[in-house]
BAKE-441491 format. One record per residue (C-alpha): x, y, z. Coordinates in Angstrom, 3 decimals. Layout:
> xx:yy:zz
> X:Y:Z
...
END
This chain:
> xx:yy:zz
> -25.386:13.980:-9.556
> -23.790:10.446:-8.862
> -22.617:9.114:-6.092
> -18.409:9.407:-5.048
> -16.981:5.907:-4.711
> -14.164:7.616:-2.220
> -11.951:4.375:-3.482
> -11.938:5.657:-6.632
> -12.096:9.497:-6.546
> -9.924:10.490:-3.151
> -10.390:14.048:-3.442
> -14.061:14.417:-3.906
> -15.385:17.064:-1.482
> -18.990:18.123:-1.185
> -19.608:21.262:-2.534
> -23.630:22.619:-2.635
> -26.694:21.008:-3.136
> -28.289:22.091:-6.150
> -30.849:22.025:-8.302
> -30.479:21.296:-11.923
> -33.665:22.962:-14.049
> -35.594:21.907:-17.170
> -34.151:17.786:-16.551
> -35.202:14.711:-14.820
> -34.050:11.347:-13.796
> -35.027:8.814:-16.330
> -33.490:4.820:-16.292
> -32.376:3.281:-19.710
> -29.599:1.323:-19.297
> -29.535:-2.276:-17.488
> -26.542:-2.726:-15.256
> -25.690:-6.118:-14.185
> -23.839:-4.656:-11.070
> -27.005:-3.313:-9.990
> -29.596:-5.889:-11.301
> -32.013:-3.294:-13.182
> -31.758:-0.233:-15.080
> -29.279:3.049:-14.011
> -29.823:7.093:-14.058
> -29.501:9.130:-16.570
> -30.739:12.877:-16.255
> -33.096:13.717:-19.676
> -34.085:17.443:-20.888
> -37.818:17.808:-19.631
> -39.216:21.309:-19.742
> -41.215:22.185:-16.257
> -39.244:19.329:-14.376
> -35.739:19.418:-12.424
> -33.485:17.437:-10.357
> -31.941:17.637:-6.964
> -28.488:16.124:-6.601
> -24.925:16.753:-4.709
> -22.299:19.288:-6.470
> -18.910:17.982:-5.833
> -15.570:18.851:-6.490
> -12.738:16.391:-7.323
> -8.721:17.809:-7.856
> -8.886:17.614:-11.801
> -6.348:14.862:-11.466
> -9.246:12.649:-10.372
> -11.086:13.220:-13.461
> -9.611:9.950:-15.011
> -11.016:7.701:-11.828
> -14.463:9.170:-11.710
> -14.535:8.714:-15.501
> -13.984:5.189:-15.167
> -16.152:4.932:-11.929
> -18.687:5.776:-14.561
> -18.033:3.692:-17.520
> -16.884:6.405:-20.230
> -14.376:3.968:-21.409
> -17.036:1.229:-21.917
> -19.236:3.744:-23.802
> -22.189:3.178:-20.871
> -21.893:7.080:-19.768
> -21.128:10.426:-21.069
> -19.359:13.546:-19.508
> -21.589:16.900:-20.555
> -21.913:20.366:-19.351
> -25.073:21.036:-17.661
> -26.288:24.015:-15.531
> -27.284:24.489:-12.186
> -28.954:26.803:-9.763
> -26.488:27.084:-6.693
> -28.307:27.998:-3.399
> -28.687:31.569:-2.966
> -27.477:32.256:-6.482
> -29.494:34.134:-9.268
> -27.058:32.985:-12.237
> -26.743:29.682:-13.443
> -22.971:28.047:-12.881
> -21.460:25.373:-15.477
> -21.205:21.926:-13.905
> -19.982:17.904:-15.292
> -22.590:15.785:-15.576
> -22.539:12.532:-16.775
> -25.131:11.222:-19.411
> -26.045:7.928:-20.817
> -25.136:7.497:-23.937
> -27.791:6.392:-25.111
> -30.672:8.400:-24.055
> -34.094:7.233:-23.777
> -36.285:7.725:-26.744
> -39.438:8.211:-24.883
> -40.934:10.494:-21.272
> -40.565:7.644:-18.803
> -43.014:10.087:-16.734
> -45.483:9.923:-19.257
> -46.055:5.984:-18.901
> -48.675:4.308:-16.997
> -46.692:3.393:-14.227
> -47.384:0.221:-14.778
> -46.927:-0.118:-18.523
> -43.284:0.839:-17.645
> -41.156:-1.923:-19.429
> -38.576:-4.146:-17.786
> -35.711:-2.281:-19.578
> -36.699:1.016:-17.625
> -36.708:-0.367:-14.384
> -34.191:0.455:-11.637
> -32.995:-2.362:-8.857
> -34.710:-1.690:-5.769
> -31.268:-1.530:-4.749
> -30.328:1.102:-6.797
> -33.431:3.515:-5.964
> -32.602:2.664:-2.226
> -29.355:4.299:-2.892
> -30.970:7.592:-4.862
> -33.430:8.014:-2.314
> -30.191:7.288:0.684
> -28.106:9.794:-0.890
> -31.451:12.143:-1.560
> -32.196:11.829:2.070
> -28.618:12.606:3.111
> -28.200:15.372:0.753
> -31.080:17.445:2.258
> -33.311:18.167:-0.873
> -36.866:18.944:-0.356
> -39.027:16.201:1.090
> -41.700:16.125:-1.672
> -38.629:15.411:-3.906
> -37.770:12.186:-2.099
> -41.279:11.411:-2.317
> -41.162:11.470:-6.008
> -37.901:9.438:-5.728
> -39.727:7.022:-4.115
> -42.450:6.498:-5.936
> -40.168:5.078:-9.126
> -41.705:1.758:-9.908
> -38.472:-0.390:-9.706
> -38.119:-4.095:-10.490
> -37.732:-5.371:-7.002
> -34.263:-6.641:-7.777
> -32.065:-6.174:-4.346
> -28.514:-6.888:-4.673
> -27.407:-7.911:-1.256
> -23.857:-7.008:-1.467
> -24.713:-3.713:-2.303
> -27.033:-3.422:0.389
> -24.723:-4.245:2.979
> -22.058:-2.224:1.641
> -23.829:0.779:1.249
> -26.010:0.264:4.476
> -29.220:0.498:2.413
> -31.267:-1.872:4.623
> -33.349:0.719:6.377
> -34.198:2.990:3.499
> -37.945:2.590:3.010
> -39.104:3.414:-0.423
END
């Protein structure tokens, strides 16, 4: 469900597009690289998340581990599973987790009681929603994406980097 920094993790190939039951994105951890709070994917019965399977040569498994801050503590690898396209039976997939989860549904917050802390860059969401958009998931998924209150934090390097300029949220 993240995104491949190709600098980092050479042989990542896209794989499927699936969909990951009984979870959902939740933010809980503030990032100074992205100016707000970053993804983690939370147990929530009824919900689920779209995202990008991809494989990596298991020599990679060191870089994207780092690309995601398993070292530092910040993330998690776990075993989740998904619902391939056309498949009946779920298949075993890495995730990566924050470590420390959030103690509370942020979907069951007024929107805008939703503390600081919880908050994603706008920035950041540009870049779910960009790689949402790009992965092909359902429309009224992006929608959802969306509507995330963020903390209208933009990060211009980022931006410009990741050509993020032109993704309306």
């Amino acid at each position: 469900m993240s995104a491949i920094n190709y600098d980092y993790v050479p042989s990542a190939r896209e794989l499927d597009r699936p969909c990951y039951p009984i979870i959902d994105w939740d933010f809980a951890f503030e990032s100074a690289i992205w100016s707000g709070s970053v993804a983690t994917i939370v147990p929530t019965q009824g919900d689920h998340v779209w995202g990008t399977l991809w494989t990596i040569d298991l020599s990679n498994l060191p870089d994207i581990d780092r690309q995601e801050g398993v070292s530092q503590g910040i993330y998690e690898p776990r075993t989740v599973y998904v619902k391939l396209r056309g498949e009946s039976e779920s298949t075993p997939v890495r995730a990566y987790l924050l470590t420390k989860q959030p103690e509370s549904n942020l979907y069951e917050l007024p929107k805008d009681s939703i503390p600081l802390s919880r908050q994603p860059s706008k920035t950041y969401l540009q870049c779910l929603v960009k790689g949402a958009i790009e992965s092909s998931v359902p429309e009224d998924y992006v929608l959802r994406l969306r509507s995330i209150k963020h903390n209208g934090q933009v990060n211009s390097d980022i931006e410009r980097k990741l050509q993020l300029g032109g993704v309306a949220l």
